[in-house]
N, C-alpha and C positions, 0 to 999 in steps of 0.2 A: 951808110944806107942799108946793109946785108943788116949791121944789127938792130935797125929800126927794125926790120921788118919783120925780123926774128921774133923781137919786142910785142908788136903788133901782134901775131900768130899766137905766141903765149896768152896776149889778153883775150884774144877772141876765144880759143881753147878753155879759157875760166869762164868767160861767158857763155858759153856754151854747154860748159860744165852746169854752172848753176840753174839756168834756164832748166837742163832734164831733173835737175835735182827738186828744182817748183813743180816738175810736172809730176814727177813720181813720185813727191810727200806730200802735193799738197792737199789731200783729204785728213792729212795727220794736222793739217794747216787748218782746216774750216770745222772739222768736229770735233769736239773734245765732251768725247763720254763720261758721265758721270754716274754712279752708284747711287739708287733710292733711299733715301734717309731713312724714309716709312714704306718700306717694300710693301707693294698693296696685296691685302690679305684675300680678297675675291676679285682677283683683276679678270676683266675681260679678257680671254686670247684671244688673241689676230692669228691664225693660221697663214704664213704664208708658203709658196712653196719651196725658198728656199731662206726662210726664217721664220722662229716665234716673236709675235711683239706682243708686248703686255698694254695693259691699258689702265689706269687707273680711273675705279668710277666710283659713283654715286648712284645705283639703275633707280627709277622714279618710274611710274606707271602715269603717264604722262606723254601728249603729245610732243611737247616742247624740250628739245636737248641743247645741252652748250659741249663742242668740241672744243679743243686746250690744245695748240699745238706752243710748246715754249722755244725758248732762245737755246745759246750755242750754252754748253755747259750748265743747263738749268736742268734742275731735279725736281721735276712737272709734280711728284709728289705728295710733296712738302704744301703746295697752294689746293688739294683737294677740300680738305676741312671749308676753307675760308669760300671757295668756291660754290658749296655746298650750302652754305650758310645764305650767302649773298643771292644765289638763286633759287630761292627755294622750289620755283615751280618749273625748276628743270629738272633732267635729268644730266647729269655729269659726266664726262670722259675724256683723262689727260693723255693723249699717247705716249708712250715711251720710245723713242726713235731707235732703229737699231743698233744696237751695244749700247742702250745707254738703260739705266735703272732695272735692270732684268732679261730685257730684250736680247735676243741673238741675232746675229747678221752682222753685216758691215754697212753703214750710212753711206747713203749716195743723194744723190737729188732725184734721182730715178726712183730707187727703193723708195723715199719717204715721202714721195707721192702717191706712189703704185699703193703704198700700207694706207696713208689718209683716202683716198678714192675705196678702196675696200673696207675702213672702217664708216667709214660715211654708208656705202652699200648697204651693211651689215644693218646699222642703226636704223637705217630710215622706214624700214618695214613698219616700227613700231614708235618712231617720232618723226612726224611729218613737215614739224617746223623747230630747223636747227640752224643755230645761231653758231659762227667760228670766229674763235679768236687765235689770232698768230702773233705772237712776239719774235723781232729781230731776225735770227733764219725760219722760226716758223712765220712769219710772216709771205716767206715767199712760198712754203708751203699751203697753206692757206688760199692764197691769193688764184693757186692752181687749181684748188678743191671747188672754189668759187665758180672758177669759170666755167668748170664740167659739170657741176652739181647745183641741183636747186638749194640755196641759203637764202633761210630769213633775215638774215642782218650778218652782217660781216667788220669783225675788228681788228685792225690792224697797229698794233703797239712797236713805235721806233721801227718802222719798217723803212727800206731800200726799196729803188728803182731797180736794180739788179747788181748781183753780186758780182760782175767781170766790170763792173762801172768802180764798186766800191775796191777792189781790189788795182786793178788801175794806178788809182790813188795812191796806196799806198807802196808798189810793189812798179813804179814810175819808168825804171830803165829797162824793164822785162815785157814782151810782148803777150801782156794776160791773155789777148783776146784769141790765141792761137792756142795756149796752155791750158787753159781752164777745159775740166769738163763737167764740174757742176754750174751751169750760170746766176740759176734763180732768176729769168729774167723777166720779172714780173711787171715791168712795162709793156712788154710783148700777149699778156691775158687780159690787164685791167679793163682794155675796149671794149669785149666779148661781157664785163659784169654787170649785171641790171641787180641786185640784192643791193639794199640801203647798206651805205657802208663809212665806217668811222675809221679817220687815221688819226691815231695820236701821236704829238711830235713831241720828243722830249729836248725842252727850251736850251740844255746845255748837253746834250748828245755830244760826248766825245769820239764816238766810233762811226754813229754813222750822221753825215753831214747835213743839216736841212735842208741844204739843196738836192741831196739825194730822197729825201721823204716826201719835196714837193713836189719834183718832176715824178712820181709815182703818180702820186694826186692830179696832176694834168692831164696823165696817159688814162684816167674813167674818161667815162663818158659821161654831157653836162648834168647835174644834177643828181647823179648818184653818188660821189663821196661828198665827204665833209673832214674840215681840219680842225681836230684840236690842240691847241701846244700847253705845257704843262709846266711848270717847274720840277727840275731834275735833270739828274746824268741817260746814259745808259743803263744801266745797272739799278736807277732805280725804282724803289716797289711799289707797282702801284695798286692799292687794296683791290681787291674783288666787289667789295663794295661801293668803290667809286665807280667800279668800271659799270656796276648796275645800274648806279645812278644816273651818268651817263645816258646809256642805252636810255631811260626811261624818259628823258625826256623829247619832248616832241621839237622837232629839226623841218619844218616848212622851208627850208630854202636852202640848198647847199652849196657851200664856201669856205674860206680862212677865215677862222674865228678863235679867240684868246679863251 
């Protein structure tokens, strides 16, 4: 009996172990910065007070602007040209999250809120109707900038209900919901959005589950989102030009649609 319990105390000690070791790495766990292929050559700075964020743009003398916030390791970039292209009567701006393509700082869910709410600030003096699209983790930033900020249209690409749901999942014998301190828990904003707003679901998403993109889509309120599902992974690209096409067409009734 003395050495079960010996037994026991050793396992709980590793679990315990691991548990701080989730809690102390796991921003090393949800960002993974990546270096700009096309370092932009007249990026907008974000001043913040305790970091620079770059931004990559397109400026357009124009009412109408499209915010770009991308997914976890995505090099925002790389999609400026096409974006540029696809929207002609925008004006463009991809942020660069902190440490990632030039930017300084350290990523938090805090920080890269606090930067989207201040670059939104910045813009809106001189574009009065802006359109945000979020991929994957930016999607839950997005979803934040929605709540607090007037947007004309809002896109949500492979997006979650919240990240301590998705995590859960995968991370099953570890008590997330105590560990975690980025949540993204964008169930808890989508009630507050009244801006027309597009989820698109990717039909073979291996990371994040359609039951996590739909209980997103429940938590609007009736008649402001809409669901589109796609063929493809996570991972896959979906042109700037679809995503124009999209917007452009007129949406009289919102629901689950193929």
């Amino acid at each position: 009996m003395r050495m079960l319990f010996t037994v026991a105390g050793y396992v709980l000690a590793g679990y315990c172990l691991l548990c701080l070791l989730l809690y102390l790495l796991q921003r090393q766990l949800i960002y993974f910065p990546v270096p700009a292929q096309l370092p932009p050559t007249d990026p907008l700075i974000l001043q913040q007070a305790d970091a620079t964020v770059l931004v990559s743009q397109q400026p357009r003398e124009t009412s109408q602007a499209l915010l770009y916030f991308g997914g976890n390791a995505e090099d925002v970039s790389v999609a400026l040209p096409e974006f540029a292209a696809a929207f002609p009567g925008h004006a463009i701006y991809l942020m660069h999250y902190r440490d990632y393509g030039g930017s300084s700082g350290k990523p938090s869910e805090q920080a890269l809120v606090a930067d989207a709410l201040a670059l939104y600030d910045q813009l809106n003096s001189k574009h009065s109707d802006v359109t945000v699209i979020g991929r994957s983790l930016g999607s839950g930033v997005a979803v934040q900038l929605a709540a607090q900020r007037k947007v004309a249209q809002l896109v949500l690409i492979t997006p979650f209900d919240s990240l301590s749901a998705l995590a859960q999942r995968q991370f099953v014998l570890f008590p997330v919901k105590w560990l975690l301190k980025d949540t993204y828990n964008s169930v808890a904003y989508t009630p507050t959005i009244n801006s027309r707003t597009l989820i698109l679901l990717a039909e073979q998403d291996e990371i994040i589950g359609r039951a996590h993109t739909e209980a997103l889509y429940r938590a609007f309120a009736p008649g402001i989102a809409r669901v589109k599902s796609y063929s493809g992974s996570h991972n896959t690209n979906l042109p700037a030009s679809q995503l124009a096409a999209w917007l452009a067409i007129a949406t009289p009734s919102a629901g689950l649609s193929n």
